[in-house]
N, C-alpha and C positions, 0 to 999 in steps of 0.2 A: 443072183446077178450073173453067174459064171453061165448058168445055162442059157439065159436072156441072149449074153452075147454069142454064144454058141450058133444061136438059130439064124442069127441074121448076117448077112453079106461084110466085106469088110466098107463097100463104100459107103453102107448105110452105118455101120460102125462110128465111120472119121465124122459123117454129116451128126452125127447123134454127138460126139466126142466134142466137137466143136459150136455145138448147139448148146450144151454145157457150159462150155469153158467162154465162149464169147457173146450168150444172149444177155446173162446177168450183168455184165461189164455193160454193155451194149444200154440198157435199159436204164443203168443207173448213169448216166453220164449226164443226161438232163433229170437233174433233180426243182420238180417244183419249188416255189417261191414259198411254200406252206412247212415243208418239207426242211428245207435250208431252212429256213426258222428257227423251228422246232429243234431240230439236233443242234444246234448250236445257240441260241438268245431263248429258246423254250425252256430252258432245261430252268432256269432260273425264273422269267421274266414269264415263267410259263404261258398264258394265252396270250396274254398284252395285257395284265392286270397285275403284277408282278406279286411283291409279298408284302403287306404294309410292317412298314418304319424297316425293312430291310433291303426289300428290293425295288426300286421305280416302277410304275406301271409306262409302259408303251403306249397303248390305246390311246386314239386321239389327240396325243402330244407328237409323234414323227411329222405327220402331214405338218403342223404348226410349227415348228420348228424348222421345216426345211424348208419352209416361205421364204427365207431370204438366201443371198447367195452365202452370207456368214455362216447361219444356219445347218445350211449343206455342208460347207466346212467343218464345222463345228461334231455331224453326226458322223462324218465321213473318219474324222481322228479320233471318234471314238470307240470306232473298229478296228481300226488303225495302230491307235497306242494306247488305250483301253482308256480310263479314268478312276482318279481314286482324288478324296477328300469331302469336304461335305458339300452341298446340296440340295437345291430344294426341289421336290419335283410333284405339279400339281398340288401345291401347297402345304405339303409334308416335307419335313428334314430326314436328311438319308445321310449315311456316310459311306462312299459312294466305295466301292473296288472292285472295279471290273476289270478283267483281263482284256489283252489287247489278242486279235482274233487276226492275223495277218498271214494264219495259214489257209484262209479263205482266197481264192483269188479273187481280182476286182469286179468282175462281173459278180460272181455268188456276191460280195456285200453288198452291190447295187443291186442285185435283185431281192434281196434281204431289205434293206433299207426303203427301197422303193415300195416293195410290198405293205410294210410297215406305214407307209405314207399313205399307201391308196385305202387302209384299212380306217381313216381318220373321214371327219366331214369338209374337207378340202375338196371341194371339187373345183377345176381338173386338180390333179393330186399332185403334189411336188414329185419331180423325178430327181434319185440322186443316180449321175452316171458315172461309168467305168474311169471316167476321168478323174468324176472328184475324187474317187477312191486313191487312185493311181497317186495324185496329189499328195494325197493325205499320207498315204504309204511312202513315201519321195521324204514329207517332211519329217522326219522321225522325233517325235518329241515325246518328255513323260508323261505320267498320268499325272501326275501334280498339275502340271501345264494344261493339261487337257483340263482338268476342274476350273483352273485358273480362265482358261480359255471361256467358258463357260460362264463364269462369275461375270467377265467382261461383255459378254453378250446378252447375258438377262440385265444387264443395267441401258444397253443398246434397244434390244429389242427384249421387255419380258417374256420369259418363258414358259411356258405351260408347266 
């Protein structure tokens, strides 16, 4: 390495030095929607098929769920303030605890959540936006509340 820089110029030095140090930053700054997934709701929820009798599946339950403006609410607190208690989801019982993910900012969850929607047979696909997150982050409530939340709306509108 020492000779490397030896040979070349200093301007091409700083261009190279700063090529380094600000293309990586630079590149990750827009993280796809595939991407913010995965590192964060993949780790668990892995494709959108989750783990049976521990982890919910995803798949084809976001889009339907975020049909109503509830709905959006509903997904939006569960980023939000996570949830924990039991649940049913696609006709299996879960006992739900999920962390609440609010080191995400509002955009990465609606683009999470969003994605998540378009991946269902909803077409056009429910969008959740920056706002309802914003909302959702605004109301700070527990996960208990959030299950409870939830309870109340599959009696409203069933839930996948």
């Amino acid at each position: 390495m020492r000779l490397f820089f030896h040979t070349i110029s200093a301007r091409k030095k700083l261009v190279f030095l700063l090529a380094v140090l600000v293309l990586p930053g630079g590149c990750s700054r827009h993280k796809s929607p595939r991407y913010l997934y995965g590192s964060n709701c993949g780790i668990c929820h892995h494709g959108g098929e989750g783990m049976a009798g521990s982890v919910p599946p995803l798949s084809g339950r976001i889009d339907r769920i975020a049909a109503t403006p509830e709905g959006r609410v509903y997904l939006a607190s569960v980023l939000m303030n996570g949830v924990s208690g039991p649940i049913r989801a696609a006709g299996v019982p879960y006992r739900a605890e999920m962390p609440l993910f609010r080191y995400l900012s509002d955009e990465e969850a609606a683009t999470i959540l969003s994605w998540l929607s378009q991946q269902g047979e909803t077409k056009p696909a429910p969008t959740i936006t920056r706002e309802d997150i914003a909302a959702a982050r605004a109301h700070r409530i527990s996960a208990g509340d959030v299950a409870d939340m939830r309870a109340k709306l599959d009696l409203k509108h069933p839930l996948p």
